[in-house]
N, C-alpha and C positions, 0 to 999 in steps of 0.2 A: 479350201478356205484359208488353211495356215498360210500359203504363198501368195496369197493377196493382200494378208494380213502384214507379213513382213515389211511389207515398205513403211508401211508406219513407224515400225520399230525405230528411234533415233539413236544413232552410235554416235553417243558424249560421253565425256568422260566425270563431270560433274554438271550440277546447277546451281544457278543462285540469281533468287528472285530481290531485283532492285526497285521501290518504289519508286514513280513515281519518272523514270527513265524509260526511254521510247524502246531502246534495245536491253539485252540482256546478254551480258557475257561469259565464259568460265572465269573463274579466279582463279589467277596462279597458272594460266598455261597460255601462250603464243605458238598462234605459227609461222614460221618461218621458212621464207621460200630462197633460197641457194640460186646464184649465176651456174647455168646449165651444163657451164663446163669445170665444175665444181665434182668430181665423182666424190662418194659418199665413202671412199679409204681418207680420201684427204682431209675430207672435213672431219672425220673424226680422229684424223690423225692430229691435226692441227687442236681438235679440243682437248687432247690430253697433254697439250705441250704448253711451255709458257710464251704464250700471246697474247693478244689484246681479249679472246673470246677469254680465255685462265682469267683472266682481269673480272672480266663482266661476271663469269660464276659464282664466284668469290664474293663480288661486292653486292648483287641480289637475290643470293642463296639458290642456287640454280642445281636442281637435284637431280635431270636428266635431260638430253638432248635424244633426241629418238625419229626413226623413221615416223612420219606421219601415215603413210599410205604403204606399207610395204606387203603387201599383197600385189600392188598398183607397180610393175617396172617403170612404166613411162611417165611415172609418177615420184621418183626419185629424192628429186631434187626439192620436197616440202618434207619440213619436219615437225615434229612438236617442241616446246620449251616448256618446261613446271620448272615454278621456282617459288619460294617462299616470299619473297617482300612485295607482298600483293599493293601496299598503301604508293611502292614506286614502280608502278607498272610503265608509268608514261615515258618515265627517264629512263627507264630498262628498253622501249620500244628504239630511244632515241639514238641512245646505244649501242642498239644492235643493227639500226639501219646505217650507223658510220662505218658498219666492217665493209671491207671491200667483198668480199665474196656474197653478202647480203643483198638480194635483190628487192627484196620485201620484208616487213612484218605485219602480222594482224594481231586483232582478238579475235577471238572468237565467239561467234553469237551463236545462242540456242535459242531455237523456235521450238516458241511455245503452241500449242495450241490453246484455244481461250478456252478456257473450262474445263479442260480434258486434266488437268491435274489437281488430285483432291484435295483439300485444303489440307486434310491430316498428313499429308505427307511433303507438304512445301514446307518454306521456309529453313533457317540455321538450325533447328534441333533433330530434323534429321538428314543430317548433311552424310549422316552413311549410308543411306539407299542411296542419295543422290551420286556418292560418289563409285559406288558400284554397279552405275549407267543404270538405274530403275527410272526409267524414262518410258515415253509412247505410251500414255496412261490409256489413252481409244485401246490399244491392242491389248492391253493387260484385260481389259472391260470385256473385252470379245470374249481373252481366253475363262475368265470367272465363270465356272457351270458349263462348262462345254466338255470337261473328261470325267471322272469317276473321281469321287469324295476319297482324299486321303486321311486316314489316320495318322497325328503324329503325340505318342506320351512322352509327356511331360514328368518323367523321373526326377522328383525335388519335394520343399519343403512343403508344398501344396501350392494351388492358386488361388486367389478371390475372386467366386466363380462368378457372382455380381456383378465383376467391374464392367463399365457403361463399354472398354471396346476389346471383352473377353465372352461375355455370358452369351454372342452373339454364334460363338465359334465352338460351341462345347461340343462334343461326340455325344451323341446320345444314344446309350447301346436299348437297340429293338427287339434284344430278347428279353428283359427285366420289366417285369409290371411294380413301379412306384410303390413302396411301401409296404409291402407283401410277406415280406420278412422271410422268401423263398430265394432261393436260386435258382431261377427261371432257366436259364440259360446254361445251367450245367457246368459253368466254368469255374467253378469255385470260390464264388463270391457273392454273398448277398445283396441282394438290393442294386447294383452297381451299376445303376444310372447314367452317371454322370463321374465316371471317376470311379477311385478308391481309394481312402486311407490306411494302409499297410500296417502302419506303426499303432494306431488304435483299433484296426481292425471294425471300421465300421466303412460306410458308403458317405461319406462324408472327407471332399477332396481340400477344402477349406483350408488355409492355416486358423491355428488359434484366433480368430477375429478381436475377443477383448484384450490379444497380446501387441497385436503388429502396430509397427510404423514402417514409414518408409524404407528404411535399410534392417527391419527385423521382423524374420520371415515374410520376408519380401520377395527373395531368391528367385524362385518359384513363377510369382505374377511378371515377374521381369523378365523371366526370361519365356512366358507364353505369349506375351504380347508380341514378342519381339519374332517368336515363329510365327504367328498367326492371326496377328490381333485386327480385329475389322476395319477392312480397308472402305473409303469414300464412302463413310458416316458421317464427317462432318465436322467429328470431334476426335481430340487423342492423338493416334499414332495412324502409323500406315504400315503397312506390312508385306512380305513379300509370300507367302504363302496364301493365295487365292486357292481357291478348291481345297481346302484342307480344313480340319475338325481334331482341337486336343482333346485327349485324353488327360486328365489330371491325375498324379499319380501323387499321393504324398508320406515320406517315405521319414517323417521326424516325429518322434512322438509331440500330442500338446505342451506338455509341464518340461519340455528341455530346451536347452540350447539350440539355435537354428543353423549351427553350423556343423556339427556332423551330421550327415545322414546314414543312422545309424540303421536304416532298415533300404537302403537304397539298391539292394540286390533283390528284396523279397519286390522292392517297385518293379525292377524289368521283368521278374517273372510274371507278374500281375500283366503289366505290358503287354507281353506275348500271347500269354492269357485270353487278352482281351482284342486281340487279332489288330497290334496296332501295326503298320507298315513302317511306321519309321520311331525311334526310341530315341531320345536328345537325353545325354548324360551329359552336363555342365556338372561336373563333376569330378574328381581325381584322386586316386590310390596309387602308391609306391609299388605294387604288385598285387598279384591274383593269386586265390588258392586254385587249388584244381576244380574244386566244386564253380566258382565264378569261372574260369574259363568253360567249363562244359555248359553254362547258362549262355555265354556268350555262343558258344559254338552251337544249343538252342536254338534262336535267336534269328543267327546267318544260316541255320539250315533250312529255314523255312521264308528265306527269303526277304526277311526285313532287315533294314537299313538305321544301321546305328552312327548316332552323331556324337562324338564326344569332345570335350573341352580338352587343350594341350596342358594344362596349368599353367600355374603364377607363379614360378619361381624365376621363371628371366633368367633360364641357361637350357641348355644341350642336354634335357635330364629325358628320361623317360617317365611319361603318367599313364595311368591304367584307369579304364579300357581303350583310352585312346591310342596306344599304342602298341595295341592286342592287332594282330593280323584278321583283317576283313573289316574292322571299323576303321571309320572315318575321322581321322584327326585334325581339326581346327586351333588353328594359332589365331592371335589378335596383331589389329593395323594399327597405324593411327591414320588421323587425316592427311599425312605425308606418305603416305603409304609405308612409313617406316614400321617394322615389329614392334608392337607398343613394349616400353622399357620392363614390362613383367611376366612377359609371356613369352610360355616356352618355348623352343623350337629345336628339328632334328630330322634327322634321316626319317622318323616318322610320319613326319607332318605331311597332310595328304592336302587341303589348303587352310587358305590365310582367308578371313574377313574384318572387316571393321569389328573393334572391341573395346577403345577406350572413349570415353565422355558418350557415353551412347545413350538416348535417351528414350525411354518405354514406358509402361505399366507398372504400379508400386500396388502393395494392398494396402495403403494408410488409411483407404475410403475407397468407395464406386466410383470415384473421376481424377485418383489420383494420378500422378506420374512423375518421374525425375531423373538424373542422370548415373550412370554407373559404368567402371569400368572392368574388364576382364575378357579371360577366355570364354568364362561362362556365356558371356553374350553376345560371342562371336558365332558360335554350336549352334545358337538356333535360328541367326539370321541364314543361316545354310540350312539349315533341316527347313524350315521356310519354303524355300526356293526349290529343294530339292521334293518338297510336297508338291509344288506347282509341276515341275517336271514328271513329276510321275503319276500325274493326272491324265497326262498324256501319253506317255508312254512305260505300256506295263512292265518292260524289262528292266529289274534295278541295279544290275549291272551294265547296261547301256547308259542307264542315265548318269553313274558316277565316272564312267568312260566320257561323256559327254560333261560333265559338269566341270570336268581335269584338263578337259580340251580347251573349253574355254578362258582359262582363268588369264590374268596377265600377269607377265612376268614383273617383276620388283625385284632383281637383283640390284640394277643400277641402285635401288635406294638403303640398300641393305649390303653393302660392301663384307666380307668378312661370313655371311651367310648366306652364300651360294649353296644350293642345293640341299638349303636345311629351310624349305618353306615349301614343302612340295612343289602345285604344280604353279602355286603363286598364289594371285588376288583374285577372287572369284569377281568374273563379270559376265551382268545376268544379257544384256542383248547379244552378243557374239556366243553366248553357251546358248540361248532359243535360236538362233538364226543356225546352227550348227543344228538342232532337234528340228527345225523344221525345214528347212533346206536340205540340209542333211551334209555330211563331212565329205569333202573330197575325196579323203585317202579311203572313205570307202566305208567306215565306222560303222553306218548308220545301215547298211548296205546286209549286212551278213545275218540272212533269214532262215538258216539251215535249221530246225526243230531242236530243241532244247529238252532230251529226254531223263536227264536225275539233274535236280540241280545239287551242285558244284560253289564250294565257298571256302576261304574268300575268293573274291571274284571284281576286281581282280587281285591278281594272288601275287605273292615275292618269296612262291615255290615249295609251299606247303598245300595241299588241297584235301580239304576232308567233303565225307558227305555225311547223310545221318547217320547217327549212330546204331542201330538196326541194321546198316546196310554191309555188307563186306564185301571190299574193293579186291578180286583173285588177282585182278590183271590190271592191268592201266597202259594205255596207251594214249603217245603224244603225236600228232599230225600237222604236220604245217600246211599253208593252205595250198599250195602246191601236189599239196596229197603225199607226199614224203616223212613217212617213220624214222621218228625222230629221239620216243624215249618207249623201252616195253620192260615194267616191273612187276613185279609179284607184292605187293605188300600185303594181301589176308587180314586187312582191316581197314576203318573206315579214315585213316587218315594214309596219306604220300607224300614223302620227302624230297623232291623233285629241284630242290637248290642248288645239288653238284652237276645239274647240268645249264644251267646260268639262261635260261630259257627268256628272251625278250618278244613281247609283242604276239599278236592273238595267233593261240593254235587250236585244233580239232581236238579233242580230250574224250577218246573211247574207252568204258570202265564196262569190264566185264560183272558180274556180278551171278548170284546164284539163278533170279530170273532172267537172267538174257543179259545182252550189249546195250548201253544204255551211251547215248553220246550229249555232250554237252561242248560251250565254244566257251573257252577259258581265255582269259588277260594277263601278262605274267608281266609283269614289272619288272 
C-alpha cells in the first residue's frame, strides 16, 4: 500500500497559494537549465569567481545555486536558484537567460490537487510545514489511522486542554476511571486522565485559566499544537504529527511565574510513567545533576525518544538535555533556511527546523492563536513528525537514523557553521520516501533481532543499558562479521570513544543471563 502511495508524495521545496492566478509557483526559487557542455566543476567554478553570475547574486540576494536533480547523472546540467528578492523575480529570470552558458530559466509550478490541501494548513502563516515539503495532503490522509497511536508528553507550563484544535488530540489514559480519587492504574498518580499537574499535584493539566494570555502561560498550548494539533478540521493550524495523542504534563505551579519550570524533571518522570513514546522538552538547563541524568538514562532505556530544544542564546553553548547523549537536539531556521539569530548551535545539534514567526495555538481562549519565535518550537514540529514516523515503524532507532537521512543540507546558507546543524533541515517527503521505499545503502534492510536494548542509539561511543543489567563482556562486529572492540566493563555503562568507531556495528553484550545482541549506530 506504502509503494502505491508514494507517487503521490510531491517533492517541493515550498508553497504558496495565489489568488485568483491560474498557476502556482514557489517563491524565491528558479530552475535553471545549463548548455550541456557546461560540466558542473565549471559552472561552479565560475560562480565563486567575479563574473556577470558574482553580479546577479549580489543584486537579487541569491543564497544557493545547487544541483536540481543530483541523484539524476544525466540530469546534470538543471539546477535550483533561491534567492531572496522575490518582488524582482522577472528581472532576475531576464538576467539570467542573458548568461551565455544559460540555456533556460523557469519557475516553478506546484500542483495542487483541488481539495486535497486542508485549509488549516494553507496559506502564509504556515509557511513552515510548507517549507519543509509538507505536501501530498491524499497521502498524509491514507497514512492518518493506518499504524499504532503514538504518545508524545508535553513536558511544560500546561496546555488548554479545550482549545477547538487540541481537545481533539488528548491521550486518554484507559486505566483511570474519571473522578474516582483511586489510582487505577497503579502508576502513581491519581485520577490521570487526561494529563497531570506535577507542580500542584492534582489531575488537572490546564494552565491557570483565570491567569493566561496569549504569551502568559501560553508556552505549553504552543507548543502542543504545533506537535499535534488536529489536522483538516477546517479551523486553526495543521500539523504534522497524524497518529499521535499528547499527553499534557504541567510542570509550573498556578501562583508563579511561567517561566521557570520549576518542577520540569518531576514532568518527564510522570512521562515515563505514563508510557509516553516520545517526551518534547522545549526547554533548557546549563547542566545536569546526576540524579537528572539517570532520569534521562530511564527514559532511553526503555526505549522512548526525547526531543529537546537547543536554546536561545545564539552561540556554540551547550543546553541540557539537549545536549545529553541519546537525545535529540533541535535548532531553529528561519524562512531562508538561515539559523534563526537566537538559537543555538554545535557539535550537538542533531537537526534544524523552522522556529522563528511560527504560528500555533495560544491558551488566551478555545480558538485562540498567534505567532512565536524559538527553539521551543522548533522540538515539537520534529517530535510531531517523528510521532507520524513511528506509527509506522516500531523501531525508534531506525526512525531517527531515517529522520537524519533525510534532512537537507543548509550549509550553503549558513557560512561559518559547518557541521554545527547536525544532519541539517528536516525534510518530511525525502525522510517517508526513505521509510517506505527504503534506503539504498541498505538502512532500512538490517532485520537481525534486537535482543537488550541498547542506548543512546545512535551513540558517539558511550552505551549503556538498564541499570539492573551488568555488561561482563561487550563486543563490537562489523557487518562483515570481523571483531572489532572485546571489553570487560562490569557495569551497565561502555566507554567505547577511544576506538573512534563510525557507522552500524553488531554489539554482542554478554551479561549474567546469557548473549544478548543488539545493532548499534555510532556516529
Amino acid at each position: 500500500m506504502f509503494r502505491q502511495l508514494i507517487s503521490v508524495i510531491l517533492l517541493l521545496a515550498t508553497l504558496s497559494h495565489v489568488m485568483g492566478q491560474d498557476a502556482v509557483y514557489q517563491p524565491g526559487v528558479l530552475e535553471v537549465s545549463l548548455e550541456v557542455d557546461q560540466g558542473a566543476k565549471e559552472v561552479q567554478s565560475g560562480i565563486n569567481s567575479i563574473t556577470p553570475f558574482e553580479i546577479i547574486k549580489q543584486k537579487y540576494g541569491v543564497i544557493s545555486f545547487t544541483l536540481a536533480f543530483p541523484e539524476f547523472p544525466n540530469l546534470a546540467s538543471f539546477y535550483t536558484i533561491k534567492f531572496t528578492d522575490i518582488a524582482r523575480t522577472d528581472e532576475l529570470i531576464n538576467d539570467l537567460r542573458g548568461l551565455g552558458s544559460v540555456r533556460n530559466v523557469e519557475r516553478i509550478p506546484v500542483p495542487i490537487l483541488d481539495g486535497a490541501i486542508p485549509p488549516d494548513a494553507d496559506g502564509t502563516n504556515m509557511w513552515f510545514l510548507q517549507k519543509i515539503n509538507r505536501n501530498g495532503w491524499d497521502y498524509w490522509k491514507e497514512l492518518d489511522g493506518t499504524g499504532r497511536t503514538i504518545k508524545i508528553a508535553i513536558v511544560d507550563c500546561g496546555v488548554r486542554l479545550n482549545h477547538e484544535d487540541i481537545r481533539d488530540i488528548l491521550y486518554r489514559n484507559p486505566g483511570e476511571i474519571p473522578g474516582n480519587r483511586i489510582d487505577d492504574d497503579l502508576n502513581g498518580y491519581v485520577d490521570d486522565v487526561y494529563g497531570y499537574d506535577v507542580s500542584n499535584k492534582d489531575n488537572d493539566a490546564n494552565p491557570p485559566l483565570h491567569r493566561v494570555t496569549e504569551n502568559f502561560f501560553s508556552h505549553g498550548t504552543k507548543v502542543a499544537g504545533l506537535s499535534s494539533a488536529s489536522t483538516d478540521n477546517g479551523v486553526g493550524i495543521a500539523s504534522l504529527g497524524l497518529n499521535t495523542k499528547i499527553i499534557p504534563v504541567k510542570c509550573i505551579p498556578d501562583d508563579s511565574l511561567d517561566i521557570v519550570l520549576w518542577d520540569a524533571w518531576a514532568g518527564v518522570r510522570y512521562a515515563i510513567a505514563a508510557g509516553a513514546d516520545i517526551i518534547n522538552c522545549s526547554w533548557s538547563q546549563n547542566t545536569l545533576t546526576e540524579g537528572q541524568r539517570a532520569i534521562l538514562d530511564e527514559a532511553l532505556a526503555k526505549g522512548i525518544i526525547i526531543v529537546a530544544s537547543a536554546g536561545n542564546q545564539g552561540a556554540d553553548k551547550l543546553a541540557f538535555p539537549a545536549a545529553y547523549d541519546g537525545v535529540l537536539a533541535v535548532g531553529a531556521t528561519t524562512n531562508e533556511d538561515v539559523v534563526w539569530s537566537r538559537s543555538n548551535y554545535g557539535s550537538y545539534i542533531d537537526v534544524m527546523a523552522p522556529g522563528e514567526n511560527i504560528y500555533t495555538t495560544t491558551a488566551a481562549s478555545d480558538k485562540s492563536y498567534g505567532f512565536d519565535s524559538g527553539t521551543s518550537f522548533a522540538a515539537p514540529i520534529v517530535s510531531g513528525f517523528i510521532g507520524l514516523l513511528l506509527s509506522q515503524e516500531n523501531d525508534p532507532a531506525k526512525v531517527i537514523r531515517i529522520l537524519k537521512k533525510g534532512c537537507d543540507e543548509i550549509d550553503i546558507e549558513n557560512p561559518g557553521k559547518e557541521g554545527l546543524m547536525g544532519s541539517g533541515l528536516i525534510n518530511i517527503d525525502r525522510t517517508l520516501e526513505l521509510l517506505i521505499n527504503g534506503d539504498p545503502q541498505g538502512i532500512l534492510d538490517l532485520n537481525a533481532p534486537q535482543g537488550i536494548i541498547v542506548y543512546p542509539n545512535p551513540s558517539k561511543g558511550i552505551l549503556r543499558v538498564a541499570a539492573e543489567i551488568e555488561m561482563q563482556e561487550i563486543r563490537v562486529i562489523d557487518l562483515s562479521g570481523r571483531e572489532l572492540v572485546r571489553i570487560q566493563p562490569y557495569s551497565n555503562t561502555a566507554d567505547l570513544r577511544e576506538f573512534q568507531l563510525r557507522g552500524l556495528y553488531i554489539v554482542q553484550i554478554q551479561t549474567r543471563e546469557g548473549l544478548r545482541t543488539a545493532r548499534v549506530s555510532f556516529q
